[in-house]
Backbone as CSV, one residue per row, in Angstrom:
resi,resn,N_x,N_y,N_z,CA_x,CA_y,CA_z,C_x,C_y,C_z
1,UNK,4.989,5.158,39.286,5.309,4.596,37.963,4.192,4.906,36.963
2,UNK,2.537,4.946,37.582,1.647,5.192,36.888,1.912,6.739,36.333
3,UNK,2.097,7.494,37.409,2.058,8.454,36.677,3.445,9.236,36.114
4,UNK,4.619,8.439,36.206,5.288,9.046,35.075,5.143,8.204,33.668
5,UNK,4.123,7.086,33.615,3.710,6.462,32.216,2.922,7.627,31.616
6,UNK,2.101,7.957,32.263,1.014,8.918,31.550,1.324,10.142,31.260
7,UNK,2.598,10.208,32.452,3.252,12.166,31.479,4.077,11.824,30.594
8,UNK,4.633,10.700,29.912,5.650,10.264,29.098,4.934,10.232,27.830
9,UNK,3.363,9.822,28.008,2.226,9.421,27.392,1.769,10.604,26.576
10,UNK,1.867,11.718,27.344,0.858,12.878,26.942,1.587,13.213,25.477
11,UNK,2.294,13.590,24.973,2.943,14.131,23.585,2.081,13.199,23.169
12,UNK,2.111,12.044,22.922,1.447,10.998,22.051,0.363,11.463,21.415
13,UNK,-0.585,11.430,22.904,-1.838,11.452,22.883,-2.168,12.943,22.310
14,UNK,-1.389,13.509,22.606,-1.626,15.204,21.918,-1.672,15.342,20.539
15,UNK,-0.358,14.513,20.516,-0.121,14.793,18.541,-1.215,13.987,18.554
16,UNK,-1.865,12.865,18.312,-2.890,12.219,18.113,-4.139,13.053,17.673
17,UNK,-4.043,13.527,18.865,-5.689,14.227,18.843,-5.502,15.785,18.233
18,UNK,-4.297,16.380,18.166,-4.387,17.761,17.481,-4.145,16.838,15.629
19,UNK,-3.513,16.484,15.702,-3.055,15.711,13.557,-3.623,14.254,13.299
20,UNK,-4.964,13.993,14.377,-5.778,12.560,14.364,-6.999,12.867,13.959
21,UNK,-7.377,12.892,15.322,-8.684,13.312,15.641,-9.633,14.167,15.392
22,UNK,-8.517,15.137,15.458,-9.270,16.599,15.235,-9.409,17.298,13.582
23,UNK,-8.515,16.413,12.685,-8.757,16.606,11.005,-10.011,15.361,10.953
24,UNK,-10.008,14.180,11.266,-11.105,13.313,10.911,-12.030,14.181,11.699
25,UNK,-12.511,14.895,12.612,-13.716,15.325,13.002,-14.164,16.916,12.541
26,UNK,-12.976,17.306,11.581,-13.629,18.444,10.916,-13.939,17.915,9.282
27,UNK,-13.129,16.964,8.761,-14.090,16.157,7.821,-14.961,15.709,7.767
28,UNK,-15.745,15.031,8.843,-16.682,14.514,9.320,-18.111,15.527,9.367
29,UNK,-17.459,16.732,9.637,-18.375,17.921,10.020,-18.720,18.453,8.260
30,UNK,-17.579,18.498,7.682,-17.677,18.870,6.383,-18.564,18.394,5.427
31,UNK,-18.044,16.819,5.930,-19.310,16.095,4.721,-20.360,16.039,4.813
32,UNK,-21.173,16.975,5.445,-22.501,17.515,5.716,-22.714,18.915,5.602
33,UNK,-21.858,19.368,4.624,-22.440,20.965,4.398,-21.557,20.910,2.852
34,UNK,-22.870,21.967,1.971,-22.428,21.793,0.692,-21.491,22.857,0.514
35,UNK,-21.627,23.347,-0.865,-20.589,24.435,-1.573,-20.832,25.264,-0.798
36,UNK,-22.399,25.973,-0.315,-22.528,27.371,-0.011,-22.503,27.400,1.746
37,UNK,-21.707,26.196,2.553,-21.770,25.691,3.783,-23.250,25.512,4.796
38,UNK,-23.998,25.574,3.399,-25.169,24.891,4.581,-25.462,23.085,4.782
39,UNK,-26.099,22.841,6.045,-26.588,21.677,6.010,-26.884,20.566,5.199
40,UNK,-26.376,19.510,4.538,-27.113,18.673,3.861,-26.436,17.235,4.217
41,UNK,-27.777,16.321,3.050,-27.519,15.025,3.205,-27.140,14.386,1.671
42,UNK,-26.932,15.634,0.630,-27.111,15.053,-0.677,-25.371,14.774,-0.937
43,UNK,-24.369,15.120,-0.376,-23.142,14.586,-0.186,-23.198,13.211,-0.345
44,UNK,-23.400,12.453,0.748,-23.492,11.260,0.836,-24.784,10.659,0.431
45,UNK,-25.804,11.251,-0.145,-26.992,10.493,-0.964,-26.228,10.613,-2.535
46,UNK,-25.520,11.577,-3.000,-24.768,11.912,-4.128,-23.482,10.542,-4.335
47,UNK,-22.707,10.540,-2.995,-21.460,9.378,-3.498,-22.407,8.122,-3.246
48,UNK,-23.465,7.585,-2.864,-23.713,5.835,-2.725,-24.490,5.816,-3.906
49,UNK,-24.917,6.892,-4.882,-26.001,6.774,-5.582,-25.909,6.812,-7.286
50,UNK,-24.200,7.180,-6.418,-23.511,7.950,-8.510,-22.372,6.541,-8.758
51,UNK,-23.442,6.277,-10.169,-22.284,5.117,-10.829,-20.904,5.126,-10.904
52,UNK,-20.480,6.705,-10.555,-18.950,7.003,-11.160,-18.201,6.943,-10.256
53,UNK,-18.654,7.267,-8.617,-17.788,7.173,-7.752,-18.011,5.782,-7.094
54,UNK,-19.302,5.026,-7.080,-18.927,3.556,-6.890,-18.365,2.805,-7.625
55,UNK,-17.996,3.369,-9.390,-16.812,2.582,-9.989,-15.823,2.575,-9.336
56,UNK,-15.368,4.005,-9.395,-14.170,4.720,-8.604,-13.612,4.098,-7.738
57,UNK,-15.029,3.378,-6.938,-14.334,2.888,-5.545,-13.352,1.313,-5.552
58,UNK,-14.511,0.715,-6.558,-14.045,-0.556,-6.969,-13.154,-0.327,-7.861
59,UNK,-12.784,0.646,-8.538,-11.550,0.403,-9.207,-10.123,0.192,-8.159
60,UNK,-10.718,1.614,-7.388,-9.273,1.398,-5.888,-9.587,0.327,-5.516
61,UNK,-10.287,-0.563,-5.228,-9.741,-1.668,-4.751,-8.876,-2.422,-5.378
62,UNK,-9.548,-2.771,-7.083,-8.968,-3.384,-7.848,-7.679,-2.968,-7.930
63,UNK,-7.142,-2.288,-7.921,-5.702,-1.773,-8.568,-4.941,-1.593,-6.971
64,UNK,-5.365,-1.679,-5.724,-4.673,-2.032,-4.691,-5.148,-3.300,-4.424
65,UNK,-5.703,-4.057,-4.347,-5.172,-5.730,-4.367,-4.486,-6.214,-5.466
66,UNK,-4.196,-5.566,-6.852,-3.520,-5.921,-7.899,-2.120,-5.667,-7.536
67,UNK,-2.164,-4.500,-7.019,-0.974,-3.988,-6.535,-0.018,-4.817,-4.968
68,UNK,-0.893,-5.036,-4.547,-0.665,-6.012,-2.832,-0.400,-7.503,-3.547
69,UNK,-0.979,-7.709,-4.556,-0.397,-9.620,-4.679,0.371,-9.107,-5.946
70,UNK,1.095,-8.128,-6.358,2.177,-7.873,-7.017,3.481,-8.195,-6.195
71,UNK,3.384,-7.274,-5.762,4.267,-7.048,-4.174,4.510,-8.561,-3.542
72,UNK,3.308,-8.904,-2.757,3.845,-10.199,-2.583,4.494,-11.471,-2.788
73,UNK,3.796,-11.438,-4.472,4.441,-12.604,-5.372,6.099,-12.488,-5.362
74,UNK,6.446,-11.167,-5.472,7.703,-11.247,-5.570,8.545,-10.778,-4.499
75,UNK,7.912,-10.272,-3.292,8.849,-10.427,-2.052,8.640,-11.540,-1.189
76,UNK,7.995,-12.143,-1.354,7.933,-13.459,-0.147,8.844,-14.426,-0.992
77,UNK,9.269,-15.008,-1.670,10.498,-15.511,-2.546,11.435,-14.859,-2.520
78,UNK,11.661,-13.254,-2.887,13.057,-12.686,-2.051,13.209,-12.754,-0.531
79,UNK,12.423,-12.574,0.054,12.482,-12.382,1.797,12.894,-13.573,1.936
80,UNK,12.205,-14.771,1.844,12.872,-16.342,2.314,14.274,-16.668,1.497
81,UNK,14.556,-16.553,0.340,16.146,-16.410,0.065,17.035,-15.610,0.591
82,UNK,16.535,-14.557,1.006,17.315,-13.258,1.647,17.768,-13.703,2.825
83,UNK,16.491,-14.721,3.946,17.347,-15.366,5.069,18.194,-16.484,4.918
84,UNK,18.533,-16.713,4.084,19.767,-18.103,3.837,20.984,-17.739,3.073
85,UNK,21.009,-16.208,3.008,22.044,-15.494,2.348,23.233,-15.171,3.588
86,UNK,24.013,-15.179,3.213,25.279,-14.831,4.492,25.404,-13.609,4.982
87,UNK,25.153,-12.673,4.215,25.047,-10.899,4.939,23.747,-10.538,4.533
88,UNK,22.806,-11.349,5.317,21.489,-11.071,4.443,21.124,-9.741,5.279
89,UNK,21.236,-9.334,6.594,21.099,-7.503,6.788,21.611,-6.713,6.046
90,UNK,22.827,-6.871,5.218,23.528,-5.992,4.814,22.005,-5.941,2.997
91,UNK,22.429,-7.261,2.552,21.463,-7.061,1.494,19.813,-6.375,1.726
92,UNK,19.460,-6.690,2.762,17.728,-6.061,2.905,18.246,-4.494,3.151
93,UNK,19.617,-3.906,3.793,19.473,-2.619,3.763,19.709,-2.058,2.106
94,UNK,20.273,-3.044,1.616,20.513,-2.478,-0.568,19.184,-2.943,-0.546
95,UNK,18.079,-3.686,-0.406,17.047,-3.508,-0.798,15.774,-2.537,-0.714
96,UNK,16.072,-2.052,0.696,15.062,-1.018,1.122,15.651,0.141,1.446
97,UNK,16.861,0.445,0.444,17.323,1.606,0.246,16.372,2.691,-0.352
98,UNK,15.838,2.045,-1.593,14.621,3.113,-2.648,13.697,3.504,-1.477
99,UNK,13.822,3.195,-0.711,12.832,4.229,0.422,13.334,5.061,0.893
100,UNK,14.235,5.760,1.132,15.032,6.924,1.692,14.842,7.331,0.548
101,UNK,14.548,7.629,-0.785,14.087,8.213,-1.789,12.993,8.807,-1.952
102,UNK,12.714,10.342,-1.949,11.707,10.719,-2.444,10.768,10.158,-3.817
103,UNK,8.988,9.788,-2.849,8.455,8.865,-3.769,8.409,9.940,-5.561
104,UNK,8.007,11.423,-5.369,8.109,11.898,-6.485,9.464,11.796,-7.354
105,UNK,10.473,11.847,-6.635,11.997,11.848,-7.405,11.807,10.459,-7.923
106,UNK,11.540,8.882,-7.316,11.063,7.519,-7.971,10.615,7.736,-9.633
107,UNK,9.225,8.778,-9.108,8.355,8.763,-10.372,8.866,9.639,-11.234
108,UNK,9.836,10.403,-11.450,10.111,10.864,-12.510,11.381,10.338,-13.266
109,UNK,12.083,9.772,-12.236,12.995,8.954,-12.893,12.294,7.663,-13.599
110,UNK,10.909,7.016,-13.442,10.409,6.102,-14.494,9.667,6.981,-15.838
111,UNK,9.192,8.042,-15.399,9.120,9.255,-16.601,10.280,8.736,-17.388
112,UNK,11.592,9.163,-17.146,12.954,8.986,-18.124,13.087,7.663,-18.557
113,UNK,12.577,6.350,-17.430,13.014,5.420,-18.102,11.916,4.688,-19.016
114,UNK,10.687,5.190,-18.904,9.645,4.637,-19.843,9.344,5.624,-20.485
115,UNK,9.700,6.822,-21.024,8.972,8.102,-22.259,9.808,6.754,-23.785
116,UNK,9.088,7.828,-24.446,9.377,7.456,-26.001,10.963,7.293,-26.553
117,UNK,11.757,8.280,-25.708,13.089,8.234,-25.898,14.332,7.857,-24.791
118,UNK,12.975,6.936,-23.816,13.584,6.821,-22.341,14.561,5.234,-22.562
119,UNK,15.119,4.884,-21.544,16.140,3.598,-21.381,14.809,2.344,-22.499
120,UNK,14.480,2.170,-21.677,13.403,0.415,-22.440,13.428,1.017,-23.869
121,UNK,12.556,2.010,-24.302,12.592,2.213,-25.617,13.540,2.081,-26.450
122,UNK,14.759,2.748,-26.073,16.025,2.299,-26.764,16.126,1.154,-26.840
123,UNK,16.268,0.297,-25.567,16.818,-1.142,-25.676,15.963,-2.021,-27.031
124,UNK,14.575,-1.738,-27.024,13.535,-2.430,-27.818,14.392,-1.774,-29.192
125,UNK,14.442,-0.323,-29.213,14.925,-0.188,-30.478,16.008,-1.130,-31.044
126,UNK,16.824,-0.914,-30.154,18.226,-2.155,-30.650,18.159,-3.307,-31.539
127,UNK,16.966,-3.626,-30.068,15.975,-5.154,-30.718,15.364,-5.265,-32.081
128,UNK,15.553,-4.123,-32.509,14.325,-3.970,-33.785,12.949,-4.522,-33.378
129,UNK,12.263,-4.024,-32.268,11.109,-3.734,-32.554,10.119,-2.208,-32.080
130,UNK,11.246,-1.116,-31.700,10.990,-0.114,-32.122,10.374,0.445,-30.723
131,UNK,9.742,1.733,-30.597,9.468,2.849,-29.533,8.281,2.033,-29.257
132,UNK,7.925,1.782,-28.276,6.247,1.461,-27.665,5.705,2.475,-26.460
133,UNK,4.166,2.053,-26.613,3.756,3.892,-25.475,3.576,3.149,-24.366
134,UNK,5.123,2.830,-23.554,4.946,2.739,-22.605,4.377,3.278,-21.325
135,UNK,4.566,4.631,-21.178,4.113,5.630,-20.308,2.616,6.191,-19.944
136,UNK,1.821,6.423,-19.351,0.341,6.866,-19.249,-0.240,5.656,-19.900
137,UNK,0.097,4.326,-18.902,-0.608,3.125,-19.134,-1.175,2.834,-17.790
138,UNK,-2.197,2.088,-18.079,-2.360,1.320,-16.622,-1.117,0.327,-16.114
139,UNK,-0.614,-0.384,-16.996,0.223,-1.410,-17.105,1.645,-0.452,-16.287
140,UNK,1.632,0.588,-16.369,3.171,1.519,-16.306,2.607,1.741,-14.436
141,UNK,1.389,2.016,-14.318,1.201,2.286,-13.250,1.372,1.630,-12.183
142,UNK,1.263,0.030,-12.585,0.992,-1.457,-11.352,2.842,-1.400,-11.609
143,UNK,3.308,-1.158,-12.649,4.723,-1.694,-12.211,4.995,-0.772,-11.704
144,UNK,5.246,0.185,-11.642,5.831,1.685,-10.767,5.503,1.681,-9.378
145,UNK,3.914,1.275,-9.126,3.492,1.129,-7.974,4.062,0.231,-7.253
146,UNK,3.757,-1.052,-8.031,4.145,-2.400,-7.532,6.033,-2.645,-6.886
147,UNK,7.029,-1.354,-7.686,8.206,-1.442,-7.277,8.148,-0.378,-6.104
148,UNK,7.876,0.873,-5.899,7.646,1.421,-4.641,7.215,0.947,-3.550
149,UNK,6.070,0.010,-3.956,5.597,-0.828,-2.515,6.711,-1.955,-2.081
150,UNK,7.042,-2.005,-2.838,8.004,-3.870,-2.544,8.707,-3.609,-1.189
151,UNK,9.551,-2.737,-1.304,9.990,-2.484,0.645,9.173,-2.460,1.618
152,UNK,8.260,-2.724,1.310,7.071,-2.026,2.826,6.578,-3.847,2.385
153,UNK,6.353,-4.607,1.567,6.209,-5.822,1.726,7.408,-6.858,2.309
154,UNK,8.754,-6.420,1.918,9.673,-7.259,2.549,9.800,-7.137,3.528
155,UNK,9.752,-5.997,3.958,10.587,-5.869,5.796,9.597,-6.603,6.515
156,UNK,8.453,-6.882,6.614,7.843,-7.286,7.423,8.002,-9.257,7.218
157,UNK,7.983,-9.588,6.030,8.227,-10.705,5.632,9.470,-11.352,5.650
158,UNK,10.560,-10.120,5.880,11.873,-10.750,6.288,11.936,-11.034,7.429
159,UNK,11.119,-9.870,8.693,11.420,-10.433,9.852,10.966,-11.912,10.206
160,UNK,9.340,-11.872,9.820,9.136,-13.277,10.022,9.979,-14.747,9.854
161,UNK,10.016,-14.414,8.708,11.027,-15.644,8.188,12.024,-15.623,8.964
162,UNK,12.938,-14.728,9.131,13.997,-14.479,9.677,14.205,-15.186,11.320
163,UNK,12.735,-14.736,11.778,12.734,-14.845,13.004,12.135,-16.794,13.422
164,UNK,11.663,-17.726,12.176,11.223,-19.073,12.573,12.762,-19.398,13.206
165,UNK,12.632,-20.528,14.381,13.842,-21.158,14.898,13.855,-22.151,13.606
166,UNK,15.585,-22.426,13.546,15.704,-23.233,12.732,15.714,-24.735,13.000
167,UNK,15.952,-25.313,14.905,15.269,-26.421,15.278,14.191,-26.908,14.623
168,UNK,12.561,-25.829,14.374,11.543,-26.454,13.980,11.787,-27.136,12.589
169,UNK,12.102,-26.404,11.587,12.548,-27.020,10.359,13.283,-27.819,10.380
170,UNK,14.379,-28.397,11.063,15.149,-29.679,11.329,14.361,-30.629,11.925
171,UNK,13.606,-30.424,12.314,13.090,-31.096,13.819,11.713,-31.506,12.313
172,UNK,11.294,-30.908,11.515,10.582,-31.334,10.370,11.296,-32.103,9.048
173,UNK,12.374,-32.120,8.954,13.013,-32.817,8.110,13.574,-34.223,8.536
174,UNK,13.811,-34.189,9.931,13.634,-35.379,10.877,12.856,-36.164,11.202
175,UNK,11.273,-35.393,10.862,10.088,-36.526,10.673,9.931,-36.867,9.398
176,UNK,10.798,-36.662,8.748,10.661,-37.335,6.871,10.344,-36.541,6.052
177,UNK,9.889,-35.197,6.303,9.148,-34.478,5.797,10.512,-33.567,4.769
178,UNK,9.881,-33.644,3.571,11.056,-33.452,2.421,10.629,-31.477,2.291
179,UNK,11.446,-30.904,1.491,11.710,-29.425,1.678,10.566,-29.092,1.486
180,UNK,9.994,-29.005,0.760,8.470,-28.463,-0.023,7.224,-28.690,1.147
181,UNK,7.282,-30.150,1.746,6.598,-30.006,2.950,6.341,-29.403,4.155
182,UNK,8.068,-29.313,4.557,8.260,-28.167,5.351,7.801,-27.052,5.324
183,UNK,7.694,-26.164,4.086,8.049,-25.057,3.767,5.898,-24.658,3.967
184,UNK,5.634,-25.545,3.729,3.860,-25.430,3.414,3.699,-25.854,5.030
185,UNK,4.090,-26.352,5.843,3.864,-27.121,7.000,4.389,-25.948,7.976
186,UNK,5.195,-25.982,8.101,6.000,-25.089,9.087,6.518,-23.868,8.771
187,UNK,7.160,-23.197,7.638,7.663,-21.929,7.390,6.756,-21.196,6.751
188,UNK,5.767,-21.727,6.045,4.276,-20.717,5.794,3.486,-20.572,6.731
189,UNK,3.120,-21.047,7.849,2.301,-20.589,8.632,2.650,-19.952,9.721
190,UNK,4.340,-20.215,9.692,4.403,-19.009,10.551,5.271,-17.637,9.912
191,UNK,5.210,-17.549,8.672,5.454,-16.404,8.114,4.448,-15.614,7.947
192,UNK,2.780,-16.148,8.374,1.444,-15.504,8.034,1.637,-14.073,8.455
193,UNK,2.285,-14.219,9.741,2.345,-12.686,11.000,2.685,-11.953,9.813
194,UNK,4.058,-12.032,9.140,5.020,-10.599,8.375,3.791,-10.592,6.822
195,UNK,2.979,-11.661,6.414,2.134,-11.498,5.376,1.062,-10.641,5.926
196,UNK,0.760,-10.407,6.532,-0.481,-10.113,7.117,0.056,-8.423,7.300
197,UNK,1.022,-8.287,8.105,1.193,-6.688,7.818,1.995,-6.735,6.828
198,UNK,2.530,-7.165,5.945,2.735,-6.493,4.830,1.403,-6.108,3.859
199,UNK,0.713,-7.073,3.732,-0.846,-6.334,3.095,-1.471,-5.365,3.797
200,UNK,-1.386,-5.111,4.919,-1.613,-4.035,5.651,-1.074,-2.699,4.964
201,UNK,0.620,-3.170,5.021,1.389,-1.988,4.789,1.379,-1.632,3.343
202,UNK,1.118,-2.640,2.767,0.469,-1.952,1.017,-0.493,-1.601,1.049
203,UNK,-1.625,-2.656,1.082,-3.058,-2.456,0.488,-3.825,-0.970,0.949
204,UNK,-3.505,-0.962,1.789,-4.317,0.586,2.381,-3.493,2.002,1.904
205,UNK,-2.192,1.780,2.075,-1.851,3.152,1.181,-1.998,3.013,-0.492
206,UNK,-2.004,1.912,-1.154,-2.214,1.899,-2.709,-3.791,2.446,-2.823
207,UNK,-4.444,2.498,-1.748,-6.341,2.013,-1.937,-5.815,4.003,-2.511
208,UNK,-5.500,4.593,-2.058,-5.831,6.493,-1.947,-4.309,7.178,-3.021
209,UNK,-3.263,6.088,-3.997,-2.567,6.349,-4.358,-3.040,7.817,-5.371
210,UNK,-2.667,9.254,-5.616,-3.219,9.823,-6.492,-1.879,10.316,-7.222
211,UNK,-0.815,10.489,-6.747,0.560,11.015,-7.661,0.661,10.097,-8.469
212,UNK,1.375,9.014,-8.697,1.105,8.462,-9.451,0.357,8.526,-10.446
213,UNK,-0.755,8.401,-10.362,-2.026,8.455,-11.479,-1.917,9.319,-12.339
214,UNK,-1.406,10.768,-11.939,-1.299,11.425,-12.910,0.021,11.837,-13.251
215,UNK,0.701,11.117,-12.767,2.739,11.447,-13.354,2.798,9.569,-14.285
216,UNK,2.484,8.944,-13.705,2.457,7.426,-14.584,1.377,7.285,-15.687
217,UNK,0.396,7.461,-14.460,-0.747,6.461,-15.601,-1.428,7.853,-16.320
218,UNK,-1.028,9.096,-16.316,-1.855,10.361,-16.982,-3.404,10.495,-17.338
219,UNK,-3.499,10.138,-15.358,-4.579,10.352,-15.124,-6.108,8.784,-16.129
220,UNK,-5.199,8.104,-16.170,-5.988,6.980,-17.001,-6.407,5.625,-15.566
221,UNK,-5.707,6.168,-14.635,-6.463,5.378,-13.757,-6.439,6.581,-12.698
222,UNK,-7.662,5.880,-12.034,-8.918,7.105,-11.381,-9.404,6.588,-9.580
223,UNK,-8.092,6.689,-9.006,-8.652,5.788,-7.468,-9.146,7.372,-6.587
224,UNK,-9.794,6.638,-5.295,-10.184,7.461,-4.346,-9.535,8.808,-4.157
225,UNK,-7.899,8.227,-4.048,-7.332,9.056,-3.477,-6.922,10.612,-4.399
226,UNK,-7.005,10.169,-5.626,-7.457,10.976,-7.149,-8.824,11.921,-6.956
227,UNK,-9.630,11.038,-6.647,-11.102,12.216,-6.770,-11.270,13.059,-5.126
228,UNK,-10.046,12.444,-4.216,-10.483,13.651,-3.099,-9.086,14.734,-3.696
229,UNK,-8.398,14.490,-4.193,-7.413,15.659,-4.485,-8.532,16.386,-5.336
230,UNK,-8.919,15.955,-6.701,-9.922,16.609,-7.375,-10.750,17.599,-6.860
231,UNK,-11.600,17.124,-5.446,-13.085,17.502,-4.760,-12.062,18.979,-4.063
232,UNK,-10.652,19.038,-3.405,-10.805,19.825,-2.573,-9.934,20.634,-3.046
233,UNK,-8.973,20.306,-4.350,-8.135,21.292,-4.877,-8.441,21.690,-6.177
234,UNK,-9.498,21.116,-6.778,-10.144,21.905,-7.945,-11.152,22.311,-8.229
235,UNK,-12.142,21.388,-7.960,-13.738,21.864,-8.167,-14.273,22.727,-6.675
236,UNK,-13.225,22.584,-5.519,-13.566,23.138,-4.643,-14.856,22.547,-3.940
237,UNK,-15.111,21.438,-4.024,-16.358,20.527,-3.505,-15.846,20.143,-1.942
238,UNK,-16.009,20.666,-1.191,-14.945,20.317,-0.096,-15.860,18.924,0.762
239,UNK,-17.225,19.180,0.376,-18.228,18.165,1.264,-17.903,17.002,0.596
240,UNK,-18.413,16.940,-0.592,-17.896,15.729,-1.714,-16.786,15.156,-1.190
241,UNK,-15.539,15.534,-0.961,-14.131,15.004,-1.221,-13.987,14.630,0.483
242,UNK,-14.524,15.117,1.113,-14.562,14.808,2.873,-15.408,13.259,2.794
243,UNK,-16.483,13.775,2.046,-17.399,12.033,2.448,-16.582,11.164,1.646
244,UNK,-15.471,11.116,0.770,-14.671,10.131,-0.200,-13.534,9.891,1.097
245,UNK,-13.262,11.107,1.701,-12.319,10.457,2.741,-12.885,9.577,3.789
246,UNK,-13.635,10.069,4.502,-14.631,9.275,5.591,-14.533,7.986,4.746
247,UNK,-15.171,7.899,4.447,-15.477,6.431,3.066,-13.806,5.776,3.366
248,UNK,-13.008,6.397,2.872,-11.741,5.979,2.699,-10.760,5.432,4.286
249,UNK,-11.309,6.420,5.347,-11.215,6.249,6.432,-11.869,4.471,7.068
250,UNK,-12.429,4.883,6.820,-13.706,3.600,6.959,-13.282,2.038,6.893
251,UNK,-12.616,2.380,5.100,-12.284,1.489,4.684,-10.855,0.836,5.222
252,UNK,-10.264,1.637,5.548,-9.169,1.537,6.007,-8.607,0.633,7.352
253,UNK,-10.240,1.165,8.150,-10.541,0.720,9.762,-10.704,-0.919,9.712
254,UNK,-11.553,-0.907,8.580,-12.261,-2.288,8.155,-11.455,-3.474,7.747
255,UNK,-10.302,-2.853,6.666,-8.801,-3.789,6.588,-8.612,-4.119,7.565
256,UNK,-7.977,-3.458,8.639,-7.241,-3.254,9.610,-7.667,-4.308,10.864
257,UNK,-9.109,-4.278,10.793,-9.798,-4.914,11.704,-10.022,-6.606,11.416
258,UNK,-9.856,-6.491,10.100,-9.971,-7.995,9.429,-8.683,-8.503,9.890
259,UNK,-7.735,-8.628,9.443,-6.222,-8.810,9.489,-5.867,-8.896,11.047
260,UNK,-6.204,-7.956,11.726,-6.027,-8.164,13.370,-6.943,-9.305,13.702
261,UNK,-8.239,-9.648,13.484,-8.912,-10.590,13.834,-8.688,-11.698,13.412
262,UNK,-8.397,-12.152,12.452,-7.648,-12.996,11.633,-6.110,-13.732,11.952
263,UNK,-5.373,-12.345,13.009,-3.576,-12.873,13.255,-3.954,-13.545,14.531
264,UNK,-4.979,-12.980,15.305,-5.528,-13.597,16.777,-5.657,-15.019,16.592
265,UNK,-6.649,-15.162,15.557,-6.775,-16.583,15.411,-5.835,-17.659,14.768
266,UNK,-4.903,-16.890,13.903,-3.845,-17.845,13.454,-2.493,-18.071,14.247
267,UNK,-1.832,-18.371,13.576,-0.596,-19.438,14.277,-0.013,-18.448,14.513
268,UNK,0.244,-17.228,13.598,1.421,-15.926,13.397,0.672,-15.193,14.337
């Protein structure tokens, strides 16, 4: 049995280590040799030391936790209505339909609906109060973002919910405990599990978002995942844009590790 686990195993472990392992350890190698591929340490004495890419960095955060309690605010209120709905599978598959959508085909259809002569503009026109520059905003960017992510926040938050027995909540309304109590008592703490990877499943891909940035926000917001496209497809800095990934890698591990340590200890 052991060993037909481990030949069942091997593809895994292969793709792993040929499209894992083996790109993080030639980045790794990279971010220690400059333009002309020799040896150095000014890569990474260059990114901890330059005001622009430790903005950079804190901006990706900022604009992926802006983006992760976007998302949440408004799928953890759909996800818990969604389970008290009567074909509520049928509705979460109309909801997490826009994912079988190419994310670039998304972004150009908000191109059409936010340009100068796009859907909103009209409507405002109607309104009489006329064309606004909606487009190549920061503001255009968190909502665009914030609606692409929303599926990758519900599914995980539907299962939870989905999955509390509904005994416990009776069995809490039976000790006196009125809806609102419940809901803070018993159906939030164990919905933590589907909260917990849903910030997972946002926060770390928004941290390196770079399409966007320059089809929405036109290039007016500036995350990680922006200055390694920059480092390795324009200026040709290939060491630079390797130590922004490492960095990015890093960061990624570090989420990941919080949130797992964190579900151990909680109820979810």
């Amino acid at each position: 049995m052991d060993k037909q686990r481990k030949l069942l195993s091997a593809p895994y472990y292969l793709w792993m280590g040929l499209f894992v392992v083996v790109p993080v350890l030639l980045m790794l190698f990279q971010s220690f040799r400059d333009m002309d591929g020799s040896f150095t340490f000014l890569n990474l004495k260059g990114y901890f030391t330059s005001p622009v890419y430790l903005y950079m960095t804190g901006q990706s955060f900022l604009y992926a936790f802006l983006i992760t309690a976007m998302t949440l605010f408004i799928s953890y209120p759909a996800a818990y209505f969604l389970t008290k709905t009567k074909h509520k599978q049928l509705w979460l598959l109309v909801l997490i339909l826009p994912t079988w959508i190419n994310i670039l085909l998304k972004a150009y259809a908000f191109i059409g609906i936010l340009s100068q002569s796009g859907l909103v503009n009209q409507l405002l026109g109607v309104m009489g109060v006329g064309p606004q520059p909606l487009l190549f905003t920061r503001s255009s960017f968190l909502i665009v973002a914030t609606y692409i992510e929303i599926p990758f926040m519900l599914l995980p938050l539907f299962n939870a919910l989905d999955g509390i027995e509904g005994s416990l909540i009776l069995a809490s309304r039976d000790l006196g405990a009125n809806e609102w109590q419940t809901f803070r008592s018993v159906v939030y703490p164990l919905s933590l599990s589907g909260v917990r990877s849903g910030i997972q499943a946002v926060f770390i891909p928004s941290l390196s978002l770079f399409m966007l940035t320059r089809l929405i926000a036109g290039n007016r917001v500036m995350t990680l995942g922006t200055a390694i496209e920059q480092h390795f497809l324009v200026t040709k800095n290939w060491g630079m844009g390797s130590v922004m990934g490492i960095v990015l890698i890093v960061i990624v591990f570090v989420v990941m590790g919080l949130t797992r340590k964190h579900q151990r200890g909680g109820i979810g």
